[in-house]
Short mmCIF file of the C-alpha atoms (twelve columns), coordinates in Angstrom:
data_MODEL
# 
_entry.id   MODEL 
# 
loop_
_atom_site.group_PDB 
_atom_site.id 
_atom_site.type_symbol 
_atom_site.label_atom_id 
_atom_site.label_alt_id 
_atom_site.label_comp_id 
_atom_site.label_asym_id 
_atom_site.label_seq_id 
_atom_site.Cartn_x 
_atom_site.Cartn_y 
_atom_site.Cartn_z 
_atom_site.pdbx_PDB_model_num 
ATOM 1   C CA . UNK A 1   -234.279 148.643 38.574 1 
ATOM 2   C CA . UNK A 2   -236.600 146.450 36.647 1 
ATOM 3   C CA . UNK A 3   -239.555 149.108 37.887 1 
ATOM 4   C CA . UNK A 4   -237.930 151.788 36.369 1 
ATOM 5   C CA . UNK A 5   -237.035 149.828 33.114 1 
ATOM 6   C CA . UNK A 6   -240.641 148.808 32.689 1 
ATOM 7   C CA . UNK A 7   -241.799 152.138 33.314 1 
ATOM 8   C CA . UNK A 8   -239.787 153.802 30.922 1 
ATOM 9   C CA . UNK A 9   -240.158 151.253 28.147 1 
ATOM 10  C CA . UNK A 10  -244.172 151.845 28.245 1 
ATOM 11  C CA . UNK A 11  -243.856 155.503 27.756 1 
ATOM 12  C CA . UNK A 12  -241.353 154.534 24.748 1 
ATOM 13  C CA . UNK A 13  -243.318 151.636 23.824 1 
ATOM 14  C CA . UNK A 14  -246.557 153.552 23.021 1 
ATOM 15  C CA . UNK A 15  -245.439 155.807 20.760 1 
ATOM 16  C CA . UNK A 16  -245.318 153.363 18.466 1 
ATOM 17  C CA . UNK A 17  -247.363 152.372 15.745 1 
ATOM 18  C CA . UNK A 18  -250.305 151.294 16.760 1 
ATOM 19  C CA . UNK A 19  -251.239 148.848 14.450 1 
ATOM 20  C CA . UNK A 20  -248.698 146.821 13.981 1 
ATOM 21  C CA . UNK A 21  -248.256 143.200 14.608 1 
ATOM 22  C CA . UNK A 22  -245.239 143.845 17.272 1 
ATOM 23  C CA . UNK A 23  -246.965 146.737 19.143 1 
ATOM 24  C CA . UNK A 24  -250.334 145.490 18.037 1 
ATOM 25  C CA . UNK A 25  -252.999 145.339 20.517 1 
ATOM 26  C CA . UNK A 26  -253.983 142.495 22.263 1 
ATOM 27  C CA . UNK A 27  -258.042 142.681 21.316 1 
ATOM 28  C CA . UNK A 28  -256.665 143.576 17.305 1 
ATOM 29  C CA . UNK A 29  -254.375 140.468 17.224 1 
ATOM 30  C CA . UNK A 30  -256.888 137.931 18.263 1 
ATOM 31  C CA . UNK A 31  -259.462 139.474 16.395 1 
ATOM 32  C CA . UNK A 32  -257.546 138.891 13.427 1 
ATOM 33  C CA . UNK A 33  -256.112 135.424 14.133 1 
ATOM 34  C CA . UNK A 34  -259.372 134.139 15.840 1 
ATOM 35  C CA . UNK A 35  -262.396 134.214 13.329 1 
ATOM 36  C CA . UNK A 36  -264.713 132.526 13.935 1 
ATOM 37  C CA . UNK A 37  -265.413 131.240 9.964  1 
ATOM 38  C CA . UNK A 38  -261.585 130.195 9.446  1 
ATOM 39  C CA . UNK A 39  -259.265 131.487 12.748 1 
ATOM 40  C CA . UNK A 40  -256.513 129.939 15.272 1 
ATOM 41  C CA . UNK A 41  -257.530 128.204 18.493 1 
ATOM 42  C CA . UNK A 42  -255.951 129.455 21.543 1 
ATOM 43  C CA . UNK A 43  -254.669 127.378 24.399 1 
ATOM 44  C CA . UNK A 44  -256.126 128.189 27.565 1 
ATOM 45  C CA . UNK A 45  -255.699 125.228 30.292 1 
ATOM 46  C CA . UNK A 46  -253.460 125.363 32.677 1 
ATOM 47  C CA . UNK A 47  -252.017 122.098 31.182 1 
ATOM 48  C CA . UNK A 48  -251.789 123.546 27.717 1 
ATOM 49  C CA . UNK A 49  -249.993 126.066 28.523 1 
ATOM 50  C CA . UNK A 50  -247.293 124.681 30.691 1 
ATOM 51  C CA . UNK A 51  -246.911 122.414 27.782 1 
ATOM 52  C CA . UNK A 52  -246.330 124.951 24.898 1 
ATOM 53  C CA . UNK A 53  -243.924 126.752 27.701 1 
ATOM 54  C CA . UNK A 54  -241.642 123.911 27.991 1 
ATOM 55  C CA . UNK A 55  -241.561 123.368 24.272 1 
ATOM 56  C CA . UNK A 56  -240.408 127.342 23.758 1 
ATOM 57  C CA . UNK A 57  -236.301 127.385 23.433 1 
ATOM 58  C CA . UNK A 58  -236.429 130.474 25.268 1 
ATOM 59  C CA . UNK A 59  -238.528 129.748 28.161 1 
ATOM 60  C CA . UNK A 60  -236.145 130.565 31.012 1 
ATOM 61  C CA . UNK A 61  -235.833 134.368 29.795 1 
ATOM 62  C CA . UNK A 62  -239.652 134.349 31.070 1 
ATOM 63  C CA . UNK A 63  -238.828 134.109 34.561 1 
ATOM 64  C CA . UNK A 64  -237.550 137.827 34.182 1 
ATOM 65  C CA . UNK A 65  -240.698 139.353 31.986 1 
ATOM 66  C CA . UNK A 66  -241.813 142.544 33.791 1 
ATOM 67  C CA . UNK A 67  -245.015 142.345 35.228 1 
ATOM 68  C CA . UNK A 68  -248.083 143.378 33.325 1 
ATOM 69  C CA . UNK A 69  -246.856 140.515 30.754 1 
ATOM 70  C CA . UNK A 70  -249.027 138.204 29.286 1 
ATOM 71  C CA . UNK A 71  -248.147 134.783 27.225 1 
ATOM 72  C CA . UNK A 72  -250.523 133.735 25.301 1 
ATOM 73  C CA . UNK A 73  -250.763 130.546 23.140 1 
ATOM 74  C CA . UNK A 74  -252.152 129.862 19.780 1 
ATOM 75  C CA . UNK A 75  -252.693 127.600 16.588 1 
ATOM 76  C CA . UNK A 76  -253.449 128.016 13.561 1 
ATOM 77  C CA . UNK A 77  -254.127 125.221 11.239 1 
ATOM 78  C CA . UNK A 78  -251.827 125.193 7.479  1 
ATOM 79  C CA . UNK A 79  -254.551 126.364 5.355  1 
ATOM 80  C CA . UNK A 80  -257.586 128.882 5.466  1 
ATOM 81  C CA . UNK A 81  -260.022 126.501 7.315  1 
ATOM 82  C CA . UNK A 82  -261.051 126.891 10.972 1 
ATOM 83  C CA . UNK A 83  -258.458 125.434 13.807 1 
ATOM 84  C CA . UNK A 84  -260.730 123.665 16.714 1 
ATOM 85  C CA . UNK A 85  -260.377 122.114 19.784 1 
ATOM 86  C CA . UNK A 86  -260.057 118.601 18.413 1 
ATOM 87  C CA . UNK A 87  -257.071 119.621 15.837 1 
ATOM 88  C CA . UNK A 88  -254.860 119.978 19.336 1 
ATOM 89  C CA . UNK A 89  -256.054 117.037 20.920 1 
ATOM 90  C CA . UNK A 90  -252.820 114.441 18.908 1 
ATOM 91  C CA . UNK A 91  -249.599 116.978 19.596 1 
ATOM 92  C CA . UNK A 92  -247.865 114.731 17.855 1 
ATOM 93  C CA . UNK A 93  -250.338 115.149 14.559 1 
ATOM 94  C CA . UNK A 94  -250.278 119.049 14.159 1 
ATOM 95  C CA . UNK A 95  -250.275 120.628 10.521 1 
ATOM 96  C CA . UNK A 96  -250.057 123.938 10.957 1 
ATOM 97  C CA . UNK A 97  -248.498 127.072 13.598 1 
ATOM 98  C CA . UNK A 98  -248.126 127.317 17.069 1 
ATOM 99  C CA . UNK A 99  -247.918 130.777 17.769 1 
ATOM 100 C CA . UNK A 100 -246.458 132.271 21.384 1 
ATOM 101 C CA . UNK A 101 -247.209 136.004 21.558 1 
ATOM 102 C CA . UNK A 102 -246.266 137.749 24.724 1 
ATOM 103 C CA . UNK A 103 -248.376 141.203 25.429 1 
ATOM 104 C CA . UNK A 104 -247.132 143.342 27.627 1 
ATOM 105 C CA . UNK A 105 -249.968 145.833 28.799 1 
ATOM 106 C CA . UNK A 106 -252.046 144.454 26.717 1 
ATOM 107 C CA . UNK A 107 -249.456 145.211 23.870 1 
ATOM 108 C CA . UNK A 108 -247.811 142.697 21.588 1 
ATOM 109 C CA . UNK A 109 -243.718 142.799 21.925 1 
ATOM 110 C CA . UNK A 110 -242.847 139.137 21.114 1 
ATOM 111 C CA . UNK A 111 -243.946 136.452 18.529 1 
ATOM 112 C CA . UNK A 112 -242.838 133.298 17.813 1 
ATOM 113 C CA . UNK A 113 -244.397 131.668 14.263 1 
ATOM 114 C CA . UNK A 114 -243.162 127.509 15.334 1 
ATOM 115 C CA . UNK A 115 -244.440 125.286 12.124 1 
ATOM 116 C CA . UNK A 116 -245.663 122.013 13.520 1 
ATOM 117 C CA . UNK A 117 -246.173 119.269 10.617 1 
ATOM 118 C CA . UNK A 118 -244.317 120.239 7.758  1 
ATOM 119 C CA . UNK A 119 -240.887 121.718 7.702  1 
ATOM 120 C CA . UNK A 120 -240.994 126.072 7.461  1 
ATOM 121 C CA . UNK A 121 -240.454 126.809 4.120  1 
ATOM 122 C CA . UNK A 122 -237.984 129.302 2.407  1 
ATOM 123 C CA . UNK A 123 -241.383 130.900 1.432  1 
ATOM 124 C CA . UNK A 124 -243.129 130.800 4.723  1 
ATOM 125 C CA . UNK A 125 -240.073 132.560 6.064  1 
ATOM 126 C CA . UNK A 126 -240.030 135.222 3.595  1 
ATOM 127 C CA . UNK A 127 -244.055 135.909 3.704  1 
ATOM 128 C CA . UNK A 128 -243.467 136.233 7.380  1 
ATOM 129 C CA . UNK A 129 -240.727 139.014 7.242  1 
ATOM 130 C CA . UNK A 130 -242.285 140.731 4.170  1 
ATOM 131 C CA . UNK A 131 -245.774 140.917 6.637  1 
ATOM 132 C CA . UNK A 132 -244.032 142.215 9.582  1 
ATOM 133 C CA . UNK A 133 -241.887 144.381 7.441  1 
ATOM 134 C CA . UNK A 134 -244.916 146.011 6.122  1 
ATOM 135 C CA . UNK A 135 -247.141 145.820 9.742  1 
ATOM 136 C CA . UNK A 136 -244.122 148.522 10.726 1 
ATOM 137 C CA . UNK A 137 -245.279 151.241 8.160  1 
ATOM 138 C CA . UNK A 138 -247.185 154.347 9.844  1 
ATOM 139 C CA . UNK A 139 -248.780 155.845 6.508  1 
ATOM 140 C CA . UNK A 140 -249.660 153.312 3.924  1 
ATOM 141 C CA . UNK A 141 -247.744 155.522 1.345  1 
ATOM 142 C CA . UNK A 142 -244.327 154.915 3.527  1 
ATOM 143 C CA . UNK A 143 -241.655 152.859 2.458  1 
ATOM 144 C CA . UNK A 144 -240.812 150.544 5.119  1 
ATOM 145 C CA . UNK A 145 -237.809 149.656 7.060  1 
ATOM 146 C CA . UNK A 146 -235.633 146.968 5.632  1 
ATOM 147 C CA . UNK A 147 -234.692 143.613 6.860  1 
ATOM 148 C CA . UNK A 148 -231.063 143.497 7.067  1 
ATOM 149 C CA . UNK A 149 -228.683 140.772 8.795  1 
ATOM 150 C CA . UNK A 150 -227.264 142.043 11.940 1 
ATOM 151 C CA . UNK A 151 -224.098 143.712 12.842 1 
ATOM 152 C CA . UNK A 152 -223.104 142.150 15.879 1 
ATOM 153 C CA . UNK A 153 -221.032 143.897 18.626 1 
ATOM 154 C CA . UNK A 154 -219.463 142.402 21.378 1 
ATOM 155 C CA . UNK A 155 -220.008 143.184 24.754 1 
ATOM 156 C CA . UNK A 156 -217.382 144.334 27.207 1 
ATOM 157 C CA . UNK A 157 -217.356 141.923 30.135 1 
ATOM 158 C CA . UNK A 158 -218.111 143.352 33.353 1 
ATOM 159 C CA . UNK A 159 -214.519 144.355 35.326 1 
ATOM 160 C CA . UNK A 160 -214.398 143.055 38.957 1 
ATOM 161 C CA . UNK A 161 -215.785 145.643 41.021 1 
ATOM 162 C CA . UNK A 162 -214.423 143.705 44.665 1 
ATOM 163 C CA . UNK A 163 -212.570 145.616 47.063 1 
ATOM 164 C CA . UNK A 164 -209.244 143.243 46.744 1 
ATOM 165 C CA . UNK A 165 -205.644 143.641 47.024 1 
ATOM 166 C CA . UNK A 166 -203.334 144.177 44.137 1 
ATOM 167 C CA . UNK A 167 -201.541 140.904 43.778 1 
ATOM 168 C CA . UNK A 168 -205.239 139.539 43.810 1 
ATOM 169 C CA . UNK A 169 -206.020 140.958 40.761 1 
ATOM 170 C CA . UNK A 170 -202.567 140.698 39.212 1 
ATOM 171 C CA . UNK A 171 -203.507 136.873 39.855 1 
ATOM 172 C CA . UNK A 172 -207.036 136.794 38.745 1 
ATOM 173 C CA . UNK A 173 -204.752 138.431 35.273 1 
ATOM 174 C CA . UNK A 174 -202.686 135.204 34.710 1 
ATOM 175 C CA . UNK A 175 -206.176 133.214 34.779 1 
ATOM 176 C CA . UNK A 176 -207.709 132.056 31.284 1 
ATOM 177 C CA . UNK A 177 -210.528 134.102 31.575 1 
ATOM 178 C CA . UNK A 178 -213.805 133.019 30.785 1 
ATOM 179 C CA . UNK A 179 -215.862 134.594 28.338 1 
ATOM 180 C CA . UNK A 180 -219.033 132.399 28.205 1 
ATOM 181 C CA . UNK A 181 -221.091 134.014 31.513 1 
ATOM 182 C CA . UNK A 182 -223.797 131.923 32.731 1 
ATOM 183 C CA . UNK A 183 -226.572 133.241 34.879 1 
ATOM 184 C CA . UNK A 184 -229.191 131.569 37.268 1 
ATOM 185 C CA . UNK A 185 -232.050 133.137 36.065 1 
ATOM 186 C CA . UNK A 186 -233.966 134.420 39.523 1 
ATOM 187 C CA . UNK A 187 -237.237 135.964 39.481 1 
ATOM 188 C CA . UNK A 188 -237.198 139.442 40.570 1 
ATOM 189 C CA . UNK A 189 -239.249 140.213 43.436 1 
ATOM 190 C CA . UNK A 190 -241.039 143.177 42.067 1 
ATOM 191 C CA . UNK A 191 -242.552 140.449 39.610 1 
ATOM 192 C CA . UNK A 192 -243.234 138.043 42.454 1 
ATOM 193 C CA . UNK A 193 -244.864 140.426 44.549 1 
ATOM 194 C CA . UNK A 194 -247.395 141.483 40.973 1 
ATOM 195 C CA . UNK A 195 -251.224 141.019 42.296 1 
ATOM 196 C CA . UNK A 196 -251.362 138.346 38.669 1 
ATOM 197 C CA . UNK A 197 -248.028 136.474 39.638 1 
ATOM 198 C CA . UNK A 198 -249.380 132.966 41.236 1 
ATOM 199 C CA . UNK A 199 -251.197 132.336 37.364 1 
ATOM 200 C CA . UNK A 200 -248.332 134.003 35.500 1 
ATOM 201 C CA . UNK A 201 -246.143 131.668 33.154 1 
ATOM 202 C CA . UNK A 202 -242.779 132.617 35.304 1 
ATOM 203 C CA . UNK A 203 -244.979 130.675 38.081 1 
ATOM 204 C CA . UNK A 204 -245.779 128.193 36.247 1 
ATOM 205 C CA . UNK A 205 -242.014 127.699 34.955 1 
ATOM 206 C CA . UNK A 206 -240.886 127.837 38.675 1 
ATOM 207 C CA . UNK A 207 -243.245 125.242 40.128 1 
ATOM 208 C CA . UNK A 208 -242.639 122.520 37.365 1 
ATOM 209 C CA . UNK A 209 -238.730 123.004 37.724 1 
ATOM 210 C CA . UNK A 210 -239.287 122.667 41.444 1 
ATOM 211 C CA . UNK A 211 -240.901 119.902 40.818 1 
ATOM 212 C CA . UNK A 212 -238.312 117.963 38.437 1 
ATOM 213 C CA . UNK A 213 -235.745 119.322 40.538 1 
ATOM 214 C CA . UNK A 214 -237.447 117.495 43.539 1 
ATOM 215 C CA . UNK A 215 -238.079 114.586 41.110 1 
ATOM 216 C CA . UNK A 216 -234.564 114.181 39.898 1 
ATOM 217 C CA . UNK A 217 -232.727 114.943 43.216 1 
ATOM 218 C CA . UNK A 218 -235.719 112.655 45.046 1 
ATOM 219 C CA . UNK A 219 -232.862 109.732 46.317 1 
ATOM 220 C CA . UNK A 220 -230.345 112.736 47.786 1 
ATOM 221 C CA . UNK A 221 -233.242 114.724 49.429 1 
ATOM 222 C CA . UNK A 222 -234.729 112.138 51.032 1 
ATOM 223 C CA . UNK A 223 -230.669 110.761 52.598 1 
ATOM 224 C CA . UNK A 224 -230.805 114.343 53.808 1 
ATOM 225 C CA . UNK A 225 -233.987 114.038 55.572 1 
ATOM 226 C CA . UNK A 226 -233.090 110.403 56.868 1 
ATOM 227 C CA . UNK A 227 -229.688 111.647 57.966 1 
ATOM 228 C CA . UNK A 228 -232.095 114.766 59.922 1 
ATOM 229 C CA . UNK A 229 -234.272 112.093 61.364 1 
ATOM 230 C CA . UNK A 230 -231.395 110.127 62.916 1 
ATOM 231 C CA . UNK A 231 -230.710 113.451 64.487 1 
ATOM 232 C CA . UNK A 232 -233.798 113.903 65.745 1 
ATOM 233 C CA . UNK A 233 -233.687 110.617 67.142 1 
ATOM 234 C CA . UNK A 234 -230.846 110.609 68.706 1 
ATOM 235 C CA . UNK A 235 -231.243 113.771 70.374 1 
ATOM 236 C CA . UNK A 236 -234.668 112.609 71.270 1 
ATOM 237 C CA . UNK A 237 -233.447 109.481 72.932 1 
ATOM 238 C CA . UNK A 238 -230.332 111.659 75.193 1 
ATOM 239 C CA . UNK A 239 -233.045 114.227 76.149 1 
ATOM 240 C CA . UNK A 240 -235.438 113.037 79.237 1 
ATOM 241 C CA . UNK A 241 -238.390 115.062 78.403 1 
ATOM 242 C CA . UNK A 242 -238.480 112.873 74.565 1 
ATOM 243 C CA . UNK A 243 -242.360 111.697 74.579 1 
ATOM 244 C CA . UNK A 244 -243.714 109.029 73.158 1 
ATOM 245 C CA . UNK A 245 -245.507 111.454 71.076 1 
ATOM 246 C CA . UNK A 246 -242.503 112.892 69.509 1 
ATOM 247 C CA . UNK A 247 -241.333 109.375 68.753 1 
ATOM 248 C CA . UNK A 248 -244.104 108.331 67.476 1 
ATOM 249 C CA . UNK A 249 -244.502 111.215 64.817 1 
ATOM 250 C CA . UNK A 250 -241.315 110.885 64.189 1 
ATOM 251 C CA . UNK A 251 -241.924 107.328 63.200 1 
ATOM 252 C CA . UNK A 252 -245.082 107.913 60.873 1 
ATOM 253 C CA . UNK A 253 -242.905 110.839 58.828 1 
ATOM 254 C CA . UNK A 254 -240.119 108.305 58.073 1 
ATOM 255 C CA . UNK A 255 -242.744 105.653 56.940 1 
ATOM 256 C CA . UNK A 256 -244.592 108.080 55.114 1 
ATOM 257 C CA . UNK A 257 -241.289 109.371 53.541 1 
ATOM 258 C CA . UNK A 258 -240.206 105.444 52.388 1 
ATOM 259 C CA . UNK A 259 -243.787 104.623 51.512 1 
ATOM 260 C CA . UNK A 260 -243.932 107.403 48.522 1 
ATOM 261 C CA . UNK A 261 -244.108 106.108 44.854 1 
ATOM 262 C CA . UNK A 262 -241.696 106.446 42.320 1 
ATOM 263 C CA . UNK A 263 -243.788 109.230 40.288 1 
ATOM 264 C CA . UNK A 264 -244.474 110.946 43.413 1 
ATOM 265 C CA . UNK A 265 -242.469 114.175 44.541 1 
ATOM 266 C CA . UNK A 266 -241.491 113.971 48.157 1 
ATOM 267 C CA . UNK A 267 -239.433 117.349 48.816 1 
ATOM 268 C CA . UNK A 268 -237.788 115.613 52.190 1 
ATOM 269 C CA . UNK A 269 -238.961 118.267 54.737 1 
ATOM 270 C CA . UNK A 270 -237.552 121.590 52.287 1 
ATOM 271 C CA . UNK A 271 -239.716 124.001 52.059 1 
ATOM 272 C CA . UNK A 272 -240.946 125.321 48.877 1 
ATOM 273 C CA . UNK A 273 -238.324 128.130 49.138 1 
ATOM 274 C CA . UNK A 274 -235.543 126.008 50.251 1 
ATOM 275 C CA . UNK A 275 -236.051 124.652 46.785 1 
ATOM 276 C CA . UNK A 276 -236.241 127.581 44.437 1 
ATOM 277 C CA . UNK A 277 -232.806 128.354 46.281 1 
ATOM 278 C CA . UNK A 278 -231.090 124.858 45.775 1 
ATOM 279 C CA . UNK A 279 -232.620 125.370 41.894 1 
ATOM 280 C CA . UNK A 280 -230.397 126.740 39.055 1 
ATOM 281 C CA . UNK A 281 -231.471 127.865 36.000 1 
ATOM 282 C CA . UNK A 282 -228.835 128.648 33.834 1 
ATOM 283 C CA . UNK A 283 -228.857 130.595 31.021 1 
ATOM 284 C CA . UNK A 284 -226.008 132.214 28.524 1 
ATOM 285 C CA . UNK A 285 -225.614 135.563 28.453 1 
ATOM 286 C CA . UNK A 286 -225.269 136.350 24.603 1 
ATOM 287 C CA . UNK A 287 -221.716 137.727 23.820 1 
ATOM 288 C CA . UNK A 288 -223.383 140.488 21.958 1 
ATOM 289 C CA . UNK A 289 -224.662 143.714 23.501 1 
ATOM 290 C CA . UNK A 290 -227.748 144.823 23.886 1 
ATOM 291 C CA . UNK A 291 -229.677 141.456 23.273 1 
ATOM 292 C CA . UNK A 292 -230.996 138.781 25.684 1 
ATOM 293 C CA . UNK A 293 -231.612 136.703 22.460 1 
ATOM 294 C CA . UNK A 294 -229.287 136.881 20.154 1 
ATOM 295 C CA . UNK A 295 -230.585 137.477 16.929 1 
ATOM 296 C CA . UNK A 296 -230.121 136.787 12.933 1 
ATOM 297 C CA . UNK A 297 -231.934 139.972 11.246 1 
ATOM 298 C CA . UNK A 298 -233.445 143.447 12.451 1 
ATOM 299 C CA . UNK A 299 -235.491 146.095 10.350 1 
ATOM 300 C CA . UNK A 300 -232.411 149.122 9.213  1 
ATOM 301 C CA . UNK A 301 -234.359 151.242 11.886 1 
ATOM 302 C CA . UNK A 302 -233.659 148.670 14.430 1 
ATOM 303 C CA . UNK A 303 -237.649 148.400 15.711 1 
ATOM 304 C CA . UNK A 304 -238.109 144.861 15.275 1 
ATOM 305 C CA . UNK A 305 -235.493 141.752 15.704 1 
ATOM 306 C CA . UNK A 306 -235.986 138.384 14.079 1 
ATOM 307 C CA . UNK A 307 -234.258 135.121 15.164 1 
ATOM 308 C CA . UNK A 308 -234.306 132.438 12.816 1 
ATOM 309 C CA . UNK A 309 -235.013 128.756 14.139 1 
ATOM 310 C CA . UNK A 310 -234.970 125.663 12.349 1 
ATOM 311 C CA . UNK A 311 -238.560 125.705 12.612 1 
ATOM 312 C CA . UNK A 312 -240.238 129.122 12.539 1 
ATOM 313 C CA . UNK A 313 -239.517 132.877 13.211 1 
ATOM 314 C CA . UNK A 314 -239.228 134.635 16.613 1 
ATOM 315 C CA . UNK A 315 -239.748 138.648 16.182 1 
ATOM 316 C CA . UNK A 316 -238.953 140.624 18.981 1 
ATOM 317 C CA . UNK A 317 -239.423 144.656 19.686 1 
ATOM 318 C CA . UNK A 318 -235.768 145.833 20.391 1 
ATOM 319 C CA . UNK A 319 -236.471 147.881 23.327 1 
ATOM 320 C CA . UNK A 320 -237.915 145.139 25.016 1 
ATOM 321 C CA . UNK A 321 -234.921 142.873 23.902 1 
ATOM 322 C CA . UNK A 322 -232.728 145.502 25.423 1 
ATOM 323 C CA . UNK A 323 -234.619 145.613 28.558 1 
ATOM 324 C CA . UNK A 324 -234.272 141.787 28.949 1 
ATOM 325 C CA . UNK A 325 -230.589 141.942 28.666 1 
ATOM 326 C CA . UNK A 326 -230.376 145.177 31.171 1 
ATOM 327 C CA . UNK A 327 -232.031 142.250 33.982 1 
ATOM 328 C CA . UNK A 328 -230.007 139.250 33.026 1 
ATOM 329 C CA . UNK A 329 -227.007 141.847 33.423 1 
ATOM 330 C CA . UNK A 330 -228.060 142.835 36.768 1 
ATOM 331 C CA . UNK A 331 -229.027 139.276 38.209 1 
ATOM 332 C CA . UNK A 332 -225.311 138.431 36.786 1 
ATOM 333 C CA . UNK A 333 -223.607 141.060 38.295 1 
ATOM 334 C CA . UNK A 334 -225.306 140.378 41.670 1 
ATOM 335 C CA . UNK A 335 -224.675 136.657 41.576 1 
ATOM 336 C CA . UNK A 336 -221.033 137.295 40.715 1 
ATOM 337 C CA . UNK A 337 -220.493 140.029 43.403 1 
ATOM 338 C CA . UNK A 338 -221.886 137.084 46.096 1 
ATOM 339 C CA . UNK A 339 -219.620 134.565 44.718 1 
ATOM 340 C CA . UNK A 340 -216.688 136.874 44.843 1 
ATOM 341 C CA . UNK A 341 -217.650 137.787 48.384 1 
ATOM 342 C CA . UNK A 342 -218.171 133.752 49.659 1 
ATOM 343 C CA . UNK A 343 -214.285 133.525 48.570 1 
ATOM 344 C CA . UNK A 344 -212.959 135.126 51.693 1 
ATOM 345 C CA . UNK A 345 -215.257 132.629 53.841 1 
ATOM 346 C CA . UNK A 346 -214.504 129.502 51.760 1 
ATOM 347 C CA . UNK A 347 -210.924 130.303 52.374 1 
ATOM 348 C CA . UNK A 348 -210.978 131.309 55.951 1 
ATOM 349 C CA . UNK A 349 -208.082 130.055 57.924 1 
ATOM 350 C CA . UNK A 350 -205.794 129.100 55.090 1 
# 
């Protein structure tokens, strides 16, 4: 599915203007934002980056970005003079933008303009819609598209599509039913399987919640793997062909397992996938249609979206907006087609 989407939005995708900021090349947008006499700096360390992805508020819809993505991370300081390495060094200390712009082939399709510093001004705000707004026009005799605020439309929610009886459903009627739908946001495995994925950001998202998940659930992981080893053991002591070599290993794993420091991560003898299974990353599916964002204004030809935040501007290209939402509907409708399925099993013999 998400092979065809991607496909289809490319062809779409470069018809478009071709020098605007959203659906601006990658090579134009940093030659513009990084002169050398009085540009942005741009984040490029592994470190950096997972940083300024765990500051965005919409990280988790990166773990479903179609391949051929790119993130990239800027800043650029409040005035007209030249952002270096050494104005990033004190996070806490920034005057000026962060700026997340994600490229797919090579293309721009989503900015966010954060200001770090001093609050975003009423101005700012404005100057940023009125350069976007303009960025859009194909002649510069056209008028451009307007920013208007948003007409929402609520989504239908998905009908149950099991194979049930009819007093199931007349019972799953007389249920409140729940209109805020949650869904664990799963990387699709045409993205894993990408040639770039290991240094993509979804990666990088997945390893450090794997990590804090490890981290956070370290007491309860390692009374699984203590409650495994007394298995062992015991097995191990009823079986006449236990070693002293078994024993022995068995020993040193414990120790090693007891001996790990509080900062350390000790996943308890899970693998790395039995992880990424155990982990959940929620996120709400908007009650609007069409949208994986949400969002507060869009140009009257619908082209670009903007969301509002209390500290800078995300713009978004619609199609790839709708795209987003077309996976998180998917991954939602799969999840809740295998919980609706596990009912029969978690029920089984009552």
């Amino acid at each position: 599915m998400i092979l065809r989407l991607t496909a289809l939005f490319a062809a779409l995708f470069f018809a478009y203007a071709a020098h605007a900021r959203i659906g601006e090349s990658r090579s134009s947008f940093e030659n513009r934002l990084m002169s050398k006499s009085d540009g942005g700096y741009q984040y490029e360390n592994k470190e950096d980056r997972l940083r300024e992805i765990f500051e965005l508020p919409y990280r988790n819809l990166m773990l479903i970005f179609p391949k051929d993505t790119q993130n990239n991370f800027y800043f650029k300081k409040a005035d007209m003079s030249l952002a270096t390495k050494s104005d990033v060094v004190r996070q806490n200390e920034l005057n000026g933008w962060e700026v997340h712009v994600c490229f797919f082939k090579e293309t721009s399709v989503m900015e966010f303009y954060r200001r770090r510093g001093a609050k975003i001004t009423p101005e700012e705000i404005a100057g940023l819609l009125e350069t976007m707004q303009n960025s859009m026009k194909k002649k510069d005799d056209e008028k451009p598209a307007e920013w208007q605020r948003r007409t929402p439309k609520k989504a239908d929610l998905p009908k149950l599509k099991l194979d049930v009886s009819e007093n199931f459903l007349k019972a799953v009627a007389l249920l409140p039913r729940v209109n805020t739908r949650m869904v664990n946001m799963k990387v699709p495995d045409a993205i894993k399987n990408s040639i770039n994925f290991d240094s993509s950001s979804a990666n990088l998202i997945l390893i450090e919640e794997k990590r804090r998940f490890a981290l956070k659930n370290k007491d309860k992981i390692a009374a699984e793997q203590a409650a495994e080893e007394a298995k062992r053991k015991e097995n191990a002591k009823n079986r006449k062909s236990s070693t002293v070599r078994e024993r022995s290993a068995a020993l040193a794993k414990a120790k090693e397992s007891s001996d790990a420091k509080d900062e350390d991560v000790s996943y308890g003898g899970l693998s790395d996938s039995d992880l990424e299974n155990r982990l959940m990353i929620l996120q709400k599916i908007p009650d609007d249609e069409a949208t994986a964002l949400g969002y507060t204004l869009n140009l009257s030809d619908d082209s670009i979206r903007a969301l509002l935040y209390p500290d800078g501007v995300l713009f978004i290209d619609s199609r790839f907006d709708r795209m987003l939402r077309e996976e998180m509907e998917r991954l939602w409708e799969k999840q809740e087609t295998e919980r609706q399925k596990a009912h029969k099993e978690s029920l089984y013999r009552f």
